[in-house]
N, C-alpha and C positions, 0 to 999 in steps of 0.2 A: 743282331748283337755283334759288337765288335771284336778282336782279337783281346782288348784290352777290357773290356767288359765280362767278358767270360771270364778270362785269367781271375779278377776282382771277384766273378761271384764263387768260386771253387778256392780263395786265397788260404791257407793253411788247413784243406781239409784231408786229412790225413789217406793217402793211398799206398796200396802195396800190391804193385807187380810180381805176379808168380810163375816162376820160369822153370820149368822140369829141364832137365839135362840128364843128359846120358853117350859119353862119346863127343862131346862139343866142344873141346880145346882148342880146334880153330875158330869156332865164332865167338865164346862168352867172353872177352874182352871187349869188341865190338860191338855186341847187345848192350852189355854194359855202359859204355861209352854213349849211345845212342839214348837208354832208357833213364840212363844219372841225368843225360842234358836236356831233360823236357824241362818246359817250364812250367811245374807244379811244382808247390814251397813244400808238400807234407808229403811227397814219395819216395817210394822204400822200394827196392828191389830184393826180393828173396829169392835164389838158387834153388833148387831143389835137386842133388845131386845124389842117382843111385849107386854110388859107388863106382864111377866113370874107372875103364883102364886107363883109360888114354891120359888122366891126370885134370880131368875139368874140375874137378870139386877142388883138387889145391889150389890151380889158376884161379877160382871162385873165390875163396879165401886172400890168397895175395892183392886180390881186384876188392875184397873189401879195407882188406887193410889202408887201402892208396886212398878210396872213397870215403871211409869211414875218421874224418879229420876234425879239428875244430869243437867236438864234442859233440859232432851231429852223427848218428846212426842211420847210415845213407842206404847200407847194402848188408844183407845178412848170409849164410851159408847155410841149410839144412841136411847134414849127413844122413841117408838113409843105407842101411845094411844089403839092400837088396832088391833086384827090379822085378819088380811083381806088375806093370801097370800103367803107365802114365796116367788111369783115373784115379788110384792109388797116390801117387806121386803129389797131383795134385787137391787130392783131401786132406794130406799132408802140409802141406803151404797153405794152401789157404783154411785148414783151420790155426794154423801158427798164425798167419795173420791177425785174423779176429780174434784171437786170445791177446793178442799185443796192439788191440784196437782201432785198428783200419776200420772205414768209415765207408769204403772200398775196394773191391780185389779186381786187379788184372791179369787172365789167362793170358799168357802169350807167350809163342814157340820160341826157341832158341837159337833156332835154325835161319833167322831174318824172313822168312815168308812174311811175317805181317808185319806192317810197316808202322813203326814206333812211334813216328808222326802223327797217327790217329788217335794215340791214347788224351792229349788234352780237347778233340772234338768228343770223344767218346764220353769223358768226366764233366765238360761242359753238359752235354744235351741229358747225362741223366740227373746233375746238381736241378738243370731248370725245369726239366720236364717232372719230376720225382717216380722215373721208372725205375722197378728195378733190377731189369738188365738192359743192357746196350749191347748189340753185336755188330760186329765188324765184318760186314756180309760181303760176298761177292757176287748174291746173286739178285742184290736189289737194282733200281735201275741208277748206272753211277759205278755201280763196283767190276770186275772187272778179273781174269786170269793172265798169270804170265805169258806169254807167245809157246814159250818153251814146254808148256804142256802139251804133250800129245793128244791127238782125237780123245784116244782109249781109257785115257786118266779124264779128259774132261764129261766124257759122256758117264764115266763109271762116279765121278763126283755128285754131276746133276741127278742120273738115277739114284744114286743112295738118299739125297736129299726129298726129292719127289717122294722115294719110296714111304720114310721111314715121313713126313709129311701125313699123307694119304694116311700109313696105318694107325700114327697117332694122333688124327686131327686136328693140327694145330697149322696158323697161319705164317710162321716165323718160315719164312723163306731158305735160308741157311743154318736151317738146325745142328746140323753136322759141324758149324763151325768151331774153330777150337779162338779166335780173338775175342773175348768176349768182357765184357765190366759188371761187375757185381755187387748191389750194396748189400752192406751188412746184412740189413734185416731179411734181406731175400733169402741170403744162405742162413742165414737162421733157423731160417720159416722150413727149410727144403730137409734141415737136421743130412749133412756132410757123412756124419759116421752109420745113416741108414742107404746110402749108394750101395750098390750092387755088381756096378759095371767098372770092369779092370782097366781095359783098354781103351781107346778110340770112342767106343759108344759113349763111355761117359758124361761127352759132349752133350748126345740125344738128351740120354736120362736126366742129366742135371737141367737143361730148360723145360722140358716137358713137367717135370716135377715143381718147377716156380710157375709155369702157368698156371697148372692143377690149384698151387697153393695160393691162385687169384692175382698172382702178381704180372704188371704189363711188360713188354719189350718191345724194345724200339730199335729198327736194324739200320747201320750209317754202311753207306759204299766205301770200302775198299779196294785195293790191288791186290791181290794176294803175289808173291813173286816165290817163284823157283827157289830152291835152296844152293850157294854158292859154293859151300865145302858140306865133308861131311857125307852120309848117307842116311836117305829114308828108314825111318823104326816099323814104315806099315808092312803086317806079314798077313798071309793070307788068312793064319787065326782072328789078327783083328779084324781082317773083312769081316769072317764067318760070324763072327762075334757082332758085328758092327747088323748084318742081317737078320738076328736074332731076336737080339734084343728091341724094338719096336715092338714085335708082335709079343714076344714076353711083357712088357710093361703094357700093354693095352689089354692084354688078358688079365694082370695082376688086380689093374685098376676099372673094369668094368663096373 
């Protein structure tokens, strides 16, 4: 299929990008930037900002005001009171999506690790395939980490995946991943306000709970890259958490 083929068959179908923040005043302009200029006719970017000190949620705001022209509602801002989460954060966005119609939702970091490039391979191959998720893996063959990860983060990556794999038997290679595409009816079927997991695991829990719910996934290679500015959110609660949680949902659902 060609570049211009695909564009034709995804032409106005409505998508919305979901993007937690917390502390990213130096990147959400630049995401922004990158995510307004894909070429899909029906996407929407939504902020999900917990109350940032550093000022992301205004910059978020001002970045929709620039975006938001012509009488096209390009970019949205969702003020949350408090950071309880980022599985939190985002049951937030994307059920604000789905209530305002998207046809699909994109996870993806704020931080530029995943590359914004992939989101019209992602909404092609699940418009033609009719899965309903797409993940943006790094551990298919194809995908790939930055250099700039050390051993210790790459070995501690691949174990979590392997682990939480194994306990919950499922063949999605990059469960742990947080790029991920979602139609509507998948998050439907999985009911967003029945999650459990706050942190990082949320990732786990949300695929495992669309497989359960009969639904396929199809995983496309990626880079994942380093983060530029900024600082990592992961703390050793969410590892712990991230540890957990596998064998709690495989116990839940025997």
């Amino acid at each position: 299929m060609t570049g211009r083929d695909n564009h034709d068959r995804h032409r106005g179908v409505p998508v919305t990008v979901v993007m937690p923040t917390y502390n990213e005043a130096a990147n959400v302009a630049r995401m922004a930037e990158l995510v307004l200029g894909l070429p899909i006719d029906g996407l929407h970017l939504k902020i999900v900002d917990d109350s940032s000190p550093d000022g992301t949620g205004r910059i978020a705001e001002e970045l929709a005001e620039k975006y938001n022209w012509d009488g096209r509602r390009r970019m949205s801002v969702l003020h949350r009171t408090e950071k309880d989460g980022l599985g939190r954060a985002y049951v937030a966005g994307m059920s604000a999506a789905l209530e305002e119609g998207a046809a699909y939702v994109v996870q993806m970091d704020a931080d530029g690790s995943h590359p914004a490039e992939a989101v019209p391979r992602m909404l092609g191959t699940a418009v033609a395939s009719g899965v309903g998720l797409v993940v943006g893996s790094r551990y298919v063959e194809g995908g790939s980490l930055d250099e700039d990860w050390g051993v210790h983060r790459v070995l501690l990556s691949r174990f979590a995946n392997r682990y939480a794999r194994t306990v919950l038997g499922t063949k999605i290679r990059d469960i742990t991943a947080g790029f991920n595409l979602w139609s509507a009816a998948t998050l439907r079927d999985i009911d967003l306000a029945t999650l459990d997991s706050a942190g990082y695991s949320f990732q786990v829990e949300l695929k495992y709970k669309a497989v359960r719910a009969g639904h396929s996934a199809v995983e496309i290679p990626i880079r994942f890259e380093e983060r530029t500015e900024g600082v990592s959110k992961m703390t050793l609660r969410t590892q712990l958490e991230s540890a957990v949680v596998p064998i709690r949902l495989r116990l839940k659902h025997r």
